[in-house]
N, C-alpha and C positions, 0 to 999 in steps of 0.2 A: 504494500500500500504506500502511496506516495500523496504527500500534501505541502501546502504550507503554513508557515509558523514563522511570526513575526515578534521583535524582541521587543521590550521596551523604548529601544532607542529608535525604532519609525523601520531598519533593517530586516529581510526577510530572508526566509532561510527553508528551501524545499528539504523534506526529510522524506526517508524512504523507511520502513519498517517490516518486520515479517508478520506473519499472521497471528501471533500473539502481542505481538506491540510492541517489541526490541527492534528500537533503532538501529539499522546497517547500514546504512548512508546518507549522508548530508551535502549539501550543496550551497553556496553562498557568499558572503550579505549580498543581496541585491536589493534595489530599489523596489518601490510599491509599483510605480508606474511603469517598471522595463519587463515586469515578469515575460516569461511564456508559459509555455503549456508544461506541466509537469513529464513529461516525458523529451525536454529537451534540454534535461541538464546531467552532467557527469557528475553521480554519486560517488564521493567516496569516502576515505574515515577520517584522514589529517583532523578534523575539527568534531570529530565523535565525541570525545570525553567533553568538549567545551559547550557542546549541543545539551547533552546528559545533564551535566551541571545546572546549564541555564533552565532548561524545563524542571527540572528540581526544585529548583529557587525561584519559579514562578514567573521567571522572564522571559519567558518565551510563551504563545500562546497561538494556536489553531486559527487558521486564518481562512476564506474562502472567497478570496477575491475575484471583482465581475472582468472578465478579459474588456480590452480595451479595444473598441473598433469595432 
């Protein structure tokens, strides 16, 4: 499963997940306004632990933005 989740600082962040809900890859910061389609970003771990963390501490949170255009 892949979404996104935007932190408190306005920065957004595509995470990918398996079927019970462990995060396997992340993608990012991007902008509100540049997103794409969730299937146009290269998942990988470099920023896993700092992903994990922030959704921990509440800074990060599920997002469902309207495409642009």
């Amino acid at each position: 499963m892949k979404s996104f989740w935007q932190h408190t600082n306005g920065k957004v962040y595509a995470l990918r997940s398996d079927s019970f809900g462990n995060l396997t890859g992340a993608a990012g910061p991007f902008e509100l306004e540049d997103l794409k389609g969730l299937d146009d970003y290269h998942y990988g771990s470099a920023i896993l632990d700092w992903v994990r963390q922030a959704v921990a501490e509440h800074k990060l949170h599920r997002i469902n933005p309207t495409p642009v255009g």
